[in-house]
Each structure stands twice: as structure tokens, then as C-alpha cells.
C-alpha positions as MATLAB code, in Angstrom:
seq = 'XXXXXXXXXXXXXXXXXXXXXXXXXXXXXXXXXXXXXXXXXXXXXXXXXXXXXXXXXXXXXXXXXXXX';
ca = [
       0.000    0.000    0.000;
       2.766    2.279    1.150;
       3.882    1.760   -2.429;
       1.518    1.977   -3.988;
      -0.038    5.495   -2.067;
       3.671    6.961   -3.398;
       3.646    5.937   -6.697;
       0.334    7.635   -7.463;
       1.786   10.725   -6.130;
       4.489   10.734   -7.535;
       6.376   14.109   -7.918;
       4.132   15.331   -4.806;
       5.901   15.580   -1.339;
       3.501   13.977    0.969;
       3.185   14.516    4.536;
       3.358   12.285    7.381;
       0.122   12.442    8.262;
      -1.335   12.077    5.003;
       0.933    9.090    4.281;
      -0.446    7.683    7.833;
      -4.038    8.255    6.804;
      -4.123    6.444    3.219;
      -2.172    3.874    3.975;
      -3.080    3.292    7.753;
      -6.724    4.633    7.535;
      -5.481    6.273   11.401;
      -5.188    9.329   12.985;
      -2.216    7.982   14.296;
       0.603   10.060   16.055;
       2.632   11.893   12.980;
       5.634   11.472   14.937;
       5.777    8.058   15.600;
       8.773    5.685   13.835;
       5.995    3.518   11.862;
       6.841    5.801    8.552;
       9.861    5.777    9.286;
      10.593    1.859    9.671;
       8.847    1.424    6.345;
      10.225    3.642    4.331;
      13.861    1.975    5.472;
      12.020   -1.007    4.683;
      10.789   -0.144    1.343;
      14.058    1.912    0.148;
      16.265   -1.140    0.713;
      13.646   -3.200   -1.590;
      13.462   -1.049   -4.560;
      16.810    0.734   -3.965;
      19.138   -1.998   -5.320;
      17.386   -1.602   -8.366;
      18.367    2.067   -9.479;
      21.083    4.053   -9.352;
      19.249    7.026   -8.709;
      17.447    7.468   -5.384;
      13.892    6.630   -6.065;
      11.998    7.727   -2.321;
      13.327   11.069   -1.260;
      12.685   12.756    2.466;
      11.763   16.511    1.870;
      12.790   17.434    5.704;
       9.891   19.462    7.648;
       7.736   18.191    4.729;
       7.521   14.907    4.400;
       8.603   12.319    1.528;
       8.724   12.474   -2.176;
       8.614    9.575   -4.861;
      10.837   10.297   -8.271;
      10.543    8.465  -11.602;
      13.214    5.705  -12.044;
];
């Protein structure tokens, strides 16, 4: 889902707490490591693939999914 949620925005920096709502469905805590964890998760996944960085953090902001 987390994926998936990034790919269709791709280009658009999306905040924690929308990341945490369509992917979770929560009103979880913004500031909890969940994202986080993930993210690490997913970058070492797709990472290996690409040169380029593919999932970028946009600090205060939130993250950002580039084209291949």
C-alpha cells in the first residue's frame, strides 16, 4: 500500500500524516517511527534496483517519490 499510495503521487511531497491516513486509515501520532521503519524497509527493496534514489525525504515536509 505504502507503495503503492507513493507511486500515485508521484512528484508530490507527501506529509506524514497524510501518508499515515491512506495507507493506515489512522489518525495515528505523525511522529511516531511507523513511517519511518517502512520507508527503510521499502528503500532497501526497490533501492538496489536504481542508481538514482527513487523515495526522497523533503525534511519538515515529508517524503517524495521520483521516476526511475
Amino acid at each position: 500500500m505504502l507503495l503503492e499510495y507513493l507511486m500515485r503521487n508521484e512528484g508530490t511531497v507527501l506529509s506524514r500524516s497524510m501518508i499515515l491516513e491512506h495507507v493506515w486509515n489512522t489518525d495515528m501520532d505523525p511522529f511516531t517511527n511507523t513511517i519511518d521503519s517502512h520507508m527503510l524497509s521499502l528503500r532497501r527493496k526497490i533501492g538496489r534496483s536504481y542508481k538514482k534514489k527513487l523515495i526522497h525525504t523533503v525534511l519538515g515536509k515529508g517524503y517524495r517519490m521520483d521516476q526511475p
